[in-house]
KOLTISE-973883 format. One line per 2 residues: number of its first residue (from 1); their letters; for each residue x, y, z of C-alpha. Coordinates in Angstrom, 3 decimals, padded with zeros to 6 digits, m for minus. Each point is the difference from the previous one (the first is absolute). Layout:
NUM	a	X Y Z  ...
//
This chain:
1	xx	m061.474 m001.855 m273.133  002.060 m000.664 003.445
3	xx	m002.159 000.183 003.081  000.924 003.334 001.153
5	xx	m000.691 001.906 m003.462  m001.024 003.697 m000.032
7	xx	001.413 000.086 003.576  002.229 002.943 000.629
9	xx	003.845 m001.389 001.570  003.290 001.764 000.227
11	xx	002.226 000.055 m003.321  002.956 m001.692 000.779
13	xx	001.332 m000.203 m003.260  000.205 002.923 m001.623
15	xx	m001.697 000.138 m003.709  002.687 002.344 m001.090
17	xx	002.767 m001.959 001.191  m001.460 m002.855 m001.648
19	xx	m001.094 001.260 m003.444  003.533 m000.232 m001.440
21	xx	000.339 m003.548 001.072  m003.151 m001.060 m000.915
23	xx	000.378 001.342 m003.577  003.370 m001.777 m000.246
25	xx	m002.039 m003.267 000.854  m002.940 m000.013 m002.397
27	xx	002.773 001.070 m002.857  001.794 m002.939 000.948
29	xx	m003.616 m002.610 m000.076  m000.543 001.411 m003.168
31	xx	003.403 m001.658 m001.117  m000.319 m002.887 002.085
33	xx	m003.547 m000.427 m001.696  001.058 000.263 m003.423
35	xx	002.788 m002.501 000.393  m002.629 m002.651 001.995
37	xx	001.557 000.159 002.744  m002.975 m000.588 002.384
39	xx	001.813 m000.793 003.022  002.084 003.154 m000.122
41	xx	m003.535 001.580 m000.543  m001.052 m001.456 003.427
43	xx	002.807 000.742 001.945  m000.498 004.266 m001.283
45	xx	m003.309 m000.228 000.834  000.757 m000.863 003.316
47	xx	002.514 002.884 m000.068  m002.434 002.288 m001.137
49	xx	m002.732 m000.893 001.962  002.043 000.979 002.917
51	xx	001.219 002.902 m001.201  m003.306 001.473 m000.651
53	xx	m001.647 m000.813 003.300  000.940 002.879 002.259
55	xx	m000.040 m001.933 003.034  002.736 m002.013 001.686
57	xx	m001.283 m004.035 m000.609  001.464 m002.099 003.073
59	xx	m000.356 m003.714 m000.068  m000.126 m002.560 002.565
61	xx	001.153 m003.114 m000.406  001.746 m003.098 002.428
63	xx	m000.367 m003.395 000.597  m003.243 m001.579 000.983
65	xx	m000.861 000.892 004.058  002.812 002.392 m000.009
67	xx	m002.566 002.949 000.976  m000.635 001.818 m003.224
69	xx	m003.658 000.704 m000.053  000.235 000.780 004.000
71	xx	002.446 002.503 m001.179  m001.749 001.137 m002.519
73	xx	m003.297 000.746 001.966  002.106 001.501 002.697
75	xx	001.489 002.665 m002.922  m003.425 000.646 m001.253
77	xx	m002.117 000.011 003.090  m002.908 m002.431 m001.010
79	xx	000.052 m003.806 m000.433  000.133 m000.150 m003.882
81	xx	002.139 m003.123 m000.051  m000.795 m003.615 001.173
83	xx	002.560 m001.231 002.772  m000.030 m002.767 002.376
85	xx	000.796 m001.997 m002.085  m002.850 m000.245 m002.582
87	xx	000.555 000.143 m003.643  000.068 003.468 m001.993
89	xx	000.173 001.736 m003.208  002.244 003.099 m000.915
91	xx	m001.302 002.835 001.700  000.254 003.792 m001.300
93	xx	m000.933 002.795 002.405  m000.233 003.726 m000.889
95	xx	m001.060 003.320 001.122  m003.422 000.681 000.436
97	xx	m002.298 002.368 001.701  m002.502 m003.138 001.028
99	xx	001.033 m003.264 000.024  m000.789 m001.972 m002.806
101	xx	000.659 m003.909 m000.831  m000.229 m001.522 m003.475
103	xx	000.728 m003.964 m001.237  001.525 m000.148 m003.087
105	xx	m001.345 m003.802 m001.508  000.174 m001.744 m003.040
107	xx	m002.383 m000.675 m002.150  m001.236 m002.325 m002.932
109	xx	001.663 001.038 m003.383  003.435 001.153 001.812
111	xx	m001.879 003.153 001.093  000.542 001.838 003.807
113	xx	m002.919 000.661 001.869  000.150 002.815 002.822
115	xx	m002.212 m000.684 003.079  m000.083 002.399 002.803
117	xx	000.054 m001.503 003.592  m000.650 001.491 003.621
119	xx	002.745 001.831 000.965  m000.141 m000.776 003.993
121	xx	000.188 m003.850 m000.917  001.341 m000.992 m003.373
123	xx	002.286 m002.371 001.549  m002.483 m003.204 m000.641
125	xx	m000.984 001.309 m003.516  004.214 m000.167 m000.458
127	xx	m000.154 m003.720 000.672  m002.572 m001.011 m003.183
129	xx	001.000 m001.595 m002.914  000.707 001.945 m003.290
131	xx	001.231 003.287 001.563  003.445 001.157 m001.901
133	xx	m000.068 002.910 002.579  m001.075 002.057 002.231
135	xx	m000.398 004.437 m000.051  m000.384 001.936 003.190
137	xx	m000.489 003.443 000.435  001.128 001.778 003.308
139	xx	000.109 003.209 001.859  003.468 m000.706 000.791
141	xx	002.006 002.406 001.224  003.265 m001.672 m001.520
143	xx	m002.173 m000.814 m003.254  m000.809 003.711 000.124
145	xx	003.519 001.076 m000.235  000.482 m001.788 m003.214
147	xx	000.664 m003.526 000.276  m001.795 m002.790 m000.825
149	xx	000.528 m003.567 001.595  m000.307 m003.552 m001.707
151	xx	m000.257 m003.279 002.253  002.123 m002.813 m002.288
153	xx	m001.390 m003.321 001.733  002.970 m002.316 000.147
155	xx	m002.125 m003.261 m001.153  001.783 m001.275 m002.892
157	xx	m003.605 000.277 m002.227  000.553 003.606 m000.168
159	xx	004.065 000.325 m000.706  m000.562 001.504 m003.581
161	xx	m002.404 002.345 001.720  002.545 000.969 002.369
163	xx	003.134 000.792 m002.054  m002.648 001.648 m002.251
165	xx	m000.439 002.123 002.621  003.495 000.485 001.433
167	xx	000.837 000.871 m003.626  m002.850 003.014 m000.043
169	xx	001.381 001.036 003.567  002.227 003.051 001.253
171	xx	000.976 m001.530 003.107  m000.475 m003.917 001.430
173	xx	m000.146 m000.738 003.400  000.820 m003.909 000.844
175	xx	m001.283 m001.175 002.940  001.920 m002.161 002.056
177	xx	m001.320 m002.223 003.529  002.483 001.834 002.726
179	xx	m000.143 m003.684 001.576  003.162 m001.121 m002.569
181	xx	002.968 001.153 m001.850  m000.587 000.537 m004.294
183	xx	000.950 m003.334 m001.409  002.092 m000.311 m003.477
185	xx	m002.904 m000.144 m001.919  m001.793 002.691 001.181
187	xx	003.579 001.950 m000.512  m000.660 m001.387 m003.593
189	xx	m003.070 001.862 m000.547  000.839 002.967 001.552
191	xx	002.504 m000.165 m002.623  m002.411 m000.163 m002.983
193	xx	m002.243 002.630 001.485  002.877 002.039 000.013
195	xx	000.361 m000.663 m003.604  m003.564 001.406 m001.056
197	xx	m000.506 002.484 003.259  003.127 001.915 001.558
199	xx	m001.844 001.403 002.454  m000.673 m002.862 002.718
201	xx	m000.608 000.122 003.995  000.365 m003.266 001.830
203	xx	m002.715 000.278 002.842  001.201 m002.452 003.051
205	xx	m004.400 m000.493 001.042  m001.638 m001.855 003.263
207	xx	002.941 001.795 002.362  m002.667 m000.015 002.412
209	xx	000.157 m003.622 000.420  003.734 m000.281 m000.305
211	xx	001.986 001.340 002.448  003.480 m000.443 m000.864
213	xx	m001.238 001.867 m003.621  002.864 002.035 000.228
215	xx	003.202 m002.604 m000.204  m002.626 m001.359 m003.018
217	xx	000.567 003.926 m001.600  003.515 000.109 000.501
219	xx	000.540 m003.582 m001.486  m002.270 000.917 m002.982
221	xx	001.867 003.633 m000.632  003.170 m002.603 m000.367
223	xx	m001.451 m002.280 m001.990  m001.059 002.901 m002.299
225	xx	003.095 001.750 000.159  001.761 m002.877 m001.055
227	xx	m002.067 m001.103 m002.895  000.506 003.758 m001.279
229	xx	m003.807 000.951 000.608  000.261 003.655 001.604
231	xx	m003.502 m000.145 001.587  m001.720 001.159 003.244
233	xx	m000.851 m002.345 002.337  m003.393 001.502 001.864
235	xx	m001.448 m002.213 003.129  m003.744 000.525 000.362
237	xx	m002.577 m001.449 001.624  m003.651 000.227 m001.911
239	xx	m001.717 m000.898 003.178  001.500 002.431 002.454
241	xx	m000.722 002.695 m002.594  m003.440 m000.945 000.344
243	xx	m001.024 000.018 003.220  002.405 002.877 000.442
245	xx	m002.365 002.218 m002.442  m003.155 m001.340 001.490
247	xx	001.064 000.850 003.447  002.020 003.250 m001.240
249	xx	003.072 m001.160 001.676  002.596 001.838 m001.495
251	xx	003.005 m001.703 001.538  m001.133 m002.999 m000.452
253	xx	m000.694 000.872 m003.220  003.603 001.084 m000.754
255	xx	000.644 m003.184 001.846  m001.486 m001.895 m003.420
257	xx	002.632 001.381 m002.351  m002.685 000.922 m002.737
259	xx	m000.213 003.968 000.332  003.987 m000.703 m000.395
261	xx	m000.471 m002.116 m003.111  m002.439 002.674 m001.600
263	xx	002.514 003.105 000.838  002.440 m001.796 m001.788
265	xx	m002.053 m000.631 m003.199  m001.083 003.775 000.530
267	xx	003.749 000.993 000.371  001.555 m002.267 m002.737
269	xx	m002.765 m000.744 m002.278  m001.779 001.942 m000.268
271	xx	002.142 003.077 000.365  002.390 m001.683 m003.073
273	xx	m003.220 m001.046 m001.824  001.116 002.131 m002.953
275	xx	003.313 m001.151 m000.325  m000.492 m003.676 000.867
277	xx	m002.850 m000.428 m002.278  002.371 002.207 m003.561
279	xx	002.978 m002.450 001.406  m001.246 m003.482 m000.290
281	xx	m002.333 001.226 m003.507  003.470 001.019 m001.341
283	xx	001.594 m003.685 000.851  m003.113 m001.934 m001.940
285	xx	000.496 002.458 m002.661  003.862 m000.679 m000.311
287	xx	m000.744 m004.040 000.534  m002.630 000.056 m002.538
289	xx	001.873 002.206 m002.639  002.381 m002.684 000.141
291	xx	m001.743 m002.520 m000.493  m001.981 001.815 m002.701
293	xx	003.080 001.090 m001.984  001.865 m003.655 m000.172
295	xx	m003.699 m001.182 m001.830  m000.042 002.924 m002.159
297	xx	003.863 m000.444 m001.447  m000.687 m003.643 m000.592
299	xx	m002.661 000.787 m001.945  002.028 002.760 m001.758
301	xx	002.932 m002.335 m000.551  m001.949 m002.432 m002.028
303	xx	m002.006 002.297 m002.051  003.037 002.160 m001.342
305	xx	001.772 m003.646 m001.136  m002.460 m002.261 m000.534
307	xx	002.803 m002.558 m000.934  001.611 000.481 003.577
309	xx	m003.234 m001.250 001.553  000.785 m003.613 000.786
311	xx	003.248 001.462 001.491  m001.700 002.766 002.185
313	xx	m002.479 m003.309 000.886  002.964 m001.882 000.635
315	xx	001.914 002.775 001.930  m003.434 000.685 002.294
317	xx	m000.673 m004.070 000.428  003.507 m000.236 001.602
319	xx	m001.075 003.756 001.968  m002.884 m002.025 001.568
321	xx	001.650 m003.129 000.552  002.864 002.174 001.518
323	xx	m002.870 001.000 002.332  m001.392 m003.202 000.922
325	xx	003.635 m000.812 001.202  000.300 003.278 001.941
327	xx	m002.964 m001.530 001.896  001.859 m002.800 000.984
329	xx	002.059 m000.580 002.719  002.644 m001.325 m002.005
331	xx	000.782 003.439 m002.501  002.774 002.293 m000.013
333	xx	m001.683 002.783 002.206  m000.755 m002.564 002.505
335	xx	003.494 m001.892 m000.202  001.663 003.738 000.436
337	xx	m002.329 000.693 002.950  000.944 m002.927 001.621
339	xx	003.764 000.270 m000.794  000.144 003.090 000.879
341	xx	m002.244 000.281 003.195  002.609 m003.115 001.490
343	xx	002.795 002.071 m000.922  m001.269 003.029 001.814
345	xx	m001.282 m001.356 003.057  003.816 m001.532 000.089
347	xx	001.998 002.771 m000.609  m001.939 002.065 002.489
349	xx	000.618 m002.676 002.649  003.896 000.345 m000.888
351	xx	m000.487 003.933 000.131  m001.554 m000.175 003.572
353	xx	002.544 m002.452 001.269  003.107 001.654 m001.614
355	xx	m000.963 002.697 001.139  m000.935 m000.680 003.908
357	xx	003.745 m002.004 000.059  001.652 002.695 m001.134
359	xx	m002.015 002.174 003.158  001.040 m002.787 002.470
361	xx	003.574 m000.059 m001.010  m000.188 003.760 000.361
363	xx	m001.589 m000.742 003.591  002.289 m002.577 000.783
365	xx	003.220 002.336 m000.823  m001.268 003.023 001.783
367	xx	m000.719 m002.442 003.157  003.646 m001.752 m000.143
369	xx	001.768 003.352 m000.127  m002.421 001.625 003.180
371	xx	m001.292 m001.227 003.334  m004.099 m000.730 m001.469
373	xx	m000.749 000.395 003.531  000.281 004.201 000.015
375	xx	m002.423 000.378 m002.731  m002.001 m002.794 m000.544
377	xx	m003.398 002.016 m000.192  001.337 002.782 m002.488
379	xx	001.589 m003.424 m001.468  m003.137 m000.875 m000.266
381	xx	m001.914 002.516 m001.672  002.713 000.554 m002.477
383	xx	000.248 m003.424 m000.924  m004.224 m000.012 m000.253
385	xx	000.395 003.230 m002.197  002.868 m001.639 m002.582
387	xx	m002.621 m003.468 m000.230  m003.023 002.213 m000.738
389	xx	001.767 001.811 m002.733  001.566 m003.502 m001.764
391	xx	m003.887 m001.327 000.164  m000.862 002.757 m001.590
393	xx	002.544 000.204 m002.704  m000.648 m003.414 m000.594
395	xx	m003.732 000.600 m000.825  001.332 002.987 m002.315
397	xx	001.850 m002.691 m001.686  m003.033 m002.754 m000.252
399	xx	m002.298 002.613 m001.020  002.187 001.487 m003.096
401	xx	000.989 m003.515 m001.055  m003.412 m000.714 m000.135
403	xx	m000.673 002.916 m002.454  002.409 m001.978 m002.132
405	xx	m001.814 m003.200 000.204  m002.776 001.533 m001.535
407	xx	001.418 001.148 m002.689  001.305 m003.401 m000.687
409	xx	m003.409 m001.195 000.082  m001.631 002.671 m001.737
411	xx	002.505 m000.316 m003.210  m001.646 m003.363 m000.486
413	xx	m002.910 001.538 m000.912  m001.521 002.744 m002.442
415	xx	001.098 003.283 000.734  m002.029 002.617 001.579
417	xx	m001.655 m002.455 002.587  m001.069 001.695 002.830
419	xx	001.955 000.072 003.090  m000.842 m002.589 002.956
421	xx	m000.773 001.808 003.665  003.341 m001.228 001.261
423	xx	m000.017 m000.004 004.041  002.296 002.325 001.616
425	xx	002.962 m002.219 000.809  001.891 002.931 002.000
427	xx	m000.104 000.892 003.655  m001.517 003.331 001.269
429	xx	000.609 m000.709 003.317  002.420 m003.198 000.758
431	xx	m000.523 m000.396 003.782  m003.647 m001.596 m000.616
433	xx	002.011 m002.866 m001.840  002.458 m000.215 002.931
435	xx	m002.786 000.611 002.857  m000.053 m003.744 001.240
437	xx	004.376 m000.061 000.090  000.742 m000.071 003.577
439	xx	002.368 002.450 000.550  003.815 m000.210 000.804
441	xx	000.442 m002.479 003.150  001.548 002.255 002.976
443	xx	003.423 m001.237 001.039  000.326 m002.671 002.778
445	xx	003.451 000.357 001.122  m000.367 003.463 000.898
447	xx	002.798 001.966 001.615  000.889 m000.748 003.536
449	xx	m000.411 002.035 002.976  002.273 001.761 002.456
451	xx	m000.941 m003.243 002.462  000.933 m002.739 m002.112
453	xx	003.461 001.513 m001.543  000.692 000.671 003.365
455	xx	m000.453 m003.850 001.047  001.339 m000.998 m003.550
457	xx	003.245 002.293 000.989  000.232 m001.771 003.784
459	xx	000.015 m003.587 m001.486  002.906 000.756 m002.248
461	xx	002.639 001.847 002.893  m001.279 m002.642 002.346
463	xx	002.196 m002.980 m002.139  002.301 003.020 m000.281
465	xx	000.181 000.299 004.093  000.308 m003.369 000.647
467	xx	002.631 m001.249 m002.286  002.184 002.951 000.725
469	xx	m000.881 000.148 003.747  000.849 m004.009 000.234
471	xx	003.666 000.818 m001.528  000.788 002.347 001.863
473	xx	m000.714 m001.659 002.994  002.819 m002.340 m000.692
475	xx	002.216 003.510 000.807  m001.956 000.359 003.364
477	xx	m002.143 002.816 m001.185  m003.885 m000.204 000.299
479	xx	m002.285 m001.294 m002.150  m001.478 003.413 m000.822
481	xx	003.131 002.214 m000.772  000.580 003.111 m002.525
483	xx	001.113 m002.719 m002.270  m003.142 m002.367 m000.380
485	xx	m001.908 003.392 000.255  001.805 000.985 m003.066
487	xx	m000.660 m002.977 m001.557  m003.461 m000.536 000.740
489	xx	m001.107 003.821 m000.999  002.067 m001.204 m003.448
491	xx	m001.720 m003.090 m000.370  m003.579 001.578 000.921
493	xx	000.184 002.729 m002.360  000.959 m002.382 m002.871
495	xx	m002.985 m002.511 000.892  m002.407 003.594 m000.509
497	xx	001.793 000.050 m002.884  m000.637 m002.996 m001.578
499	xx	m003.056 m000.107 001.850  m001.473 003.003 m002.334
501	xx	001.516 m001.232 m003.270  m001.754 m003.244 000.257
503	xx	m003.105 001.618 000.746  000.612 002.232 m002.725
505	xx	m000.003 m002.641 m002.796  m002.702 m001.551 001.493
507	xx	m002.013 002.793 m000.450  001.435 000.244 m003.804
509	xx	m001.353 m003.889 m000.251  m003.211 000.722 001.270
511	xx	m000.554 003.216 m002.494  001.075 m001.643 m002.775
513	xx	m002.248 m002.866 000.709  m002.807 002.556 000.549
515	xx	000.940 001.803 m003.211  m000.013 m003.363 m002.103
517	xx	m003.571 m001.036 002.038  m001.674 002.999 m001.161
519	xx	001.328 m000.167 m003.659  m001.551 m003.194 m000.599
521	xx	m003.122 001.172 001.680  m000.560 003.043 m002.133
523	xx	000.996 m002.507 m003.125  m002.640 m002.501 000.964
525	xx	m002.920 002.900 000.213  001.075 002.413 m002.628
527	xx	000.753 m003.249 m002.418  m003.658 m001.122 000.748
529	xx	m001.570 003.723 m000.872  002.249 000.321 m003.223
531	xx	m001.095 m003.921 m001.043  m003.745 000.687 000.726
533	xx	000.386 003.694 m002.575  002.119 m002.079 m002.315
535	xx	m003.415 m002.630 m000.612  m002.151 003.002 m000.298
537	xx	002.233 001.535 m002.249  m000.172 m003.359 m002.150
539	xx	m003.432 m000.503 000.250  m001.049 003.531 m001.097
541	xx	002.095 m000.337 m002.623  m001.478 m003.843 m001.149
543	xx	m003.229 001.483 000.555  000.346 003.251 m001.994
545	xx	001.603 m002.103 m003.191  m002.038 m002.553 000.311
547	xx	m002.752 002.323 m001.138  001.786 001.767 m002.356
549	xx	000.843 m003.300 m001.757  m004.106 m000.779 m000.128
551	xx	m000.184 003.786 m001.319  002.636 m000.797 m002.415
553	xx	m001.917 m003.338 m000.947  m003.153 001.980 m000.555
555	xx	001.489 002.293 m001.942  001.838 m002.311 m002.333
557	xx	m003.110 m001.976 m000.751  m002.043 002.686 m001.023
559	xx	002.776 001.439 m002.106  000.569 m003.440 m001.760
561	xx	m003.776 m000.105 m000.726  m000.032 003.667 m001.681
563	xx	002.725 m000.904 m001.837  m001.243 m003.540 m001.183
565	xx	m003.248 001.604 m000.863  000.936 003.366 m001.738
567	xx	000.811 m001.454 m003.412  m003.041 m001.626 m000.620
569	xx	m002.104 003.020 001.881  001.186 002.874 m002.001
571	xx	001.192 m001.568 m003.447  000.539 002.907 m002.630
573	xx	m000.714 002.544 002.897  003.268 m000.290 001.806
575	xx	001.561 003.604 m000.494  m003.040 001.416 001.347
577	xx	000.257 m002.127 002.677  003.307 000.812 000.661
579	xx	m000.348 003.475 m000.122  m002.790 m000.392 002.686
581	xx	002.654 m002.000 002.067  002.547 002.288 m000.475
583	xx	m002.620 002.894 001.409  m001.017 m002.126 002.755
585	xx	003.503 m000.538 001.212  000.851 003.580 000.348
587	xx	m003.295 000.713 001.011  001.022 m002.781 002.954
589	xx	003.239 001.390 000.691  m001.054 003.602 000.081
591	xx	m003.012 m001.260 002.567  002.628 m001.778 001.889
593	xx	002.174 003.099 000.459  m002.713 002.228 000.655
595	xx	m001.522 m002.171 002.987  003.916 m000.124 001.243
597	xx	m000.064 003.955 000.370  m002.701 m000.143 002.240
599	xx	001.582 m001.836 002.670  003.060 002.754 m000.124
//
């Protein structure tokens, strides 16, 4: 009995939303049972288990001194988990009308022993030895509204406890110190929560004493984006939240980030509960009827030929040592992944830079045939608009070519493997990419003024003036005459001539130079964001068959034991065996496509 038992809560879940799922899943232990398949008997009770509580389970979980219990007491309102740094246990708090603490111990002979505690200070009773966990019981008003919270501790003592946990949960929130950026193996887990959990938040904790917190968001929202983890990132502050409620200081308590953290588990979990909860019980169900149905035609395989059964052995000893090579780094999948991840990131470098030379040839045509110095701002912008659509054309390209690498991969293994959570290689909006491009340089050699063409056009006729004025002076005529004056308004006008043309292709020079600078700056940025989605993209996809490989592994073993056992199990009873596997593979496939309809 959980701590909070015969205490009334909000339903969440609803039971008639649920029924038809949970039906599907104790027809489907009943198979997994009869074929000994305890571990798939585990992983639906887990299912079940949180099908049938009504409530929305949220788990906490995070490194060591990265502020989950302080988070967790600020959610609940009451100190229920040890922090400062002293050792815990996994904590469970529900809804209750009085609060209500109760150790959960071990005992001699394997047994549990329940223990109740004082509520207003359990924290030392936490600390003794012997304690699995720890039940609270709290008039919460979040708790009241349906949810109930569990404190992972991130000691490595309790890790089973804690993926037990995340496994049981509807939603996981990881907490994270605001003081530093998520490292690659915390990227890693996040991952494999992912795996068991869809639902994760990624709580950025201790803002208060952090103040640049917010270019530690940003940087984590990349990170995440480019592993291919679409999660929020929520900065709080446990302490703020506090003091904020003790002193009813309702900025300040908006200030903490927590009453934003719970409206968003009010407005996406548990408004979705329903859906959320029939979605990820219809994935197990498909994973496990898979799994079930490759054991249960093994088995049929040798009973219906008993003289084919040391080549059915044979055929499901190479299956698993196929699958001890997928696990290796030097198999097929991998050597495809590889291949073909090189080959992308490559040809999507080409793309970019084929396509930004053919845009500065363009530029460098349309500036050659005009004076850049007329338009260079609606230059400019036109030129800015023409890059931003190549960028994102190119990501069009990286993402749809990355659809194909999976395939590759996936058609080295089984079919009907689930699909990985690729990360969304295109662009929705391509001038976040190309924020830190500095923009087109402005034109130096500008176009003179009225002043300086008029001094340009004086120094020409004056060489004019004087040579002509000096000959004619031979004829006795003055130095300034109607002839030099001729000659010098001729010889001024073509210096203004000249004058402009050279200025002219300077100012061609300088925009093409400017056109060329800026190409290789929007290369250099957008060819560091499209290498940084390419290694997500590749490590999703390592991760993702890596564990279908250990799946397939699993799976292989277990169907090479049924099948080396089933001779000597059933001897002279092998049609009525059969007949029972034949049953229990419709019975799987009809369970499979009835849990599919429910997701339509």
């Amino acid at each position: 009995m959980s701590a909070a038992a015969g205490l009334q809560t909000a339903t969440v879940k609803h039971p008639d939303v649920m029924a038809p799922v949970v039906a599907l899943v104790d027809e489907l232990r009943e198979l997994v049972r009869s074929g000994g398949r305890n571990d798939l008997d585990a992983c639906l009770g887990m299912v079940r288990a949180r099908l049938s509580d009504p409530r929305v389970r949220i788990v906490v979980v995070g490194e060591p001194q990265a502020g989950m219990s302080t988070l967790v007491n600020s959610m609940v309102g009451s100190p229920v988990s040890a922090t400062e740094g002293k050792p815990s246990v996994p904590v469970i708090v529900e809804y209750g009308q009085a609060p209500k603490a109760t150790l959960v111990k071990s005992a001699p002979g394997g047994q549990v022993e329940r223990v109740p505690v004082d509520p207003l200070n359990p924290l030392p009773a936490l600390t003794a030895l012997g304690v699995l966990r720890a039940e609270f019981a709290e008039p919460s008003a979040l708790l009241a509204d349906g949810l109930v919270v569990m404190d992972a501790p991130g000691s490595t003592a309790h890790e089973a406890a804690a993926w037990s946990m995340i496994a049981a949960a509807d939603v996981v929130l990881y907490a994270t110190d605001s003081a530093a950026e998520l490292t690659e193996a915390q990227l890693d887990y996040l991952r494999r929560v992912e795996q068991v959990c869809p639902s994760v938040v990624c709580v950025l904790t201790k803002i208060d004493r952090n103040p640049h917190w917010s270019l530690t968001q940003r940087r984590n929202r990349t990170l995440l984006d480019g592993a291919g983890l679409n999660f929020a990132v929520a900065p709080v502050s446990g302490l703020l939240h506090r003091e904020a409620t003790e002193r009813g200081d309702q900025q300040r308590d908006a200030e903490s980030g927590v009453p934003q953290l719970i409206d968003h588990l009010h407005e996406y979990v548990v408004a979705q509960a329903d859906s959320v909860a029939v979605a990820a019980a219809v994935r197990d169900i498909a994973l496990i009827t898979d799994q079930l149905t490759v054991t249960l035609r093994a088995e049929s395989d040798t009973l219906r030929d008993p003289r084919r059964r040391a080549e059915i052995t044979q055929r499901l000893a190479a299956a698993r040592t196929t699958a001890d090579q997928l696990r290796q780094r030097t198999a097929t999948w991998q050597v495809t992944l590889v291949d073909g991840s090189s080959e992308l990131s490559a040809d999507i470098e080409h793309d970019l830079r084929h396509r930004l030379r053919s845009l500065v040839r363009e530029a460098e045509a349309e500036i050659t045939r005009t004076d850049p110095a007329r338009k260079w701002a609606d230059f400019a912008s036109e030129l800015d608009a023409r890059i931003c659509e190549a960028v994102e054309e190119n990501f069009v390209m990286a993402h749809y070519r990355a659809v194909e690498l999976t395939e590759q991969v996936a058609s080295k293994f089984p079919p009907d493997n689930r699909t990985p959570p690729l990360p969304e290689l295109r662009l929705t909006n391509p001038g976040e990419v190309l924020e830190p491009v500095q923009p087109l340089e402005p034109l130096e050699s500008a176009k003179a003024g009225v002043g300086q063409q008029l001094l340009t056009a004086l120094r020409g006729s004056y060489g004019g003036i004087l040579m002509v004025g000096l000959a004619t002076s031979l004829l006795g005529m003055s130095l300034v005459n109607w002839y030099s004056a001729g000659a010098g308004v001729l010889l001024g006008v073509n210096a203004l001539w000249d004058d402009r043309k050279n200025r002219k292709q300077r100012r061609q020079a300088e925009a093409k130079v400017a056109v060329a600078r800026l190409a290789d700056d929007v290369i250099f940025q957008v060819g560091k964001e499209s290498r940084n989605r390419l290694r997500a993209l590749q490590r999703v996809l390592r991760d993702h068959y890596t564990e279908i490989a250990a799946e397939v592994g699993r799976t292989a073993d277990e169907a090479l034991r049924a099948a080396e056992e089933t001779g000597l199990r059933y001897g002279d009873h092998r049609e009525l065996r059969i007949t029972e596997i034949d049953a229990g593979l419709r019975t799987v496939a009809g369970l499979r496509a009835r849990a599919e309809r429910l997701t339509y």
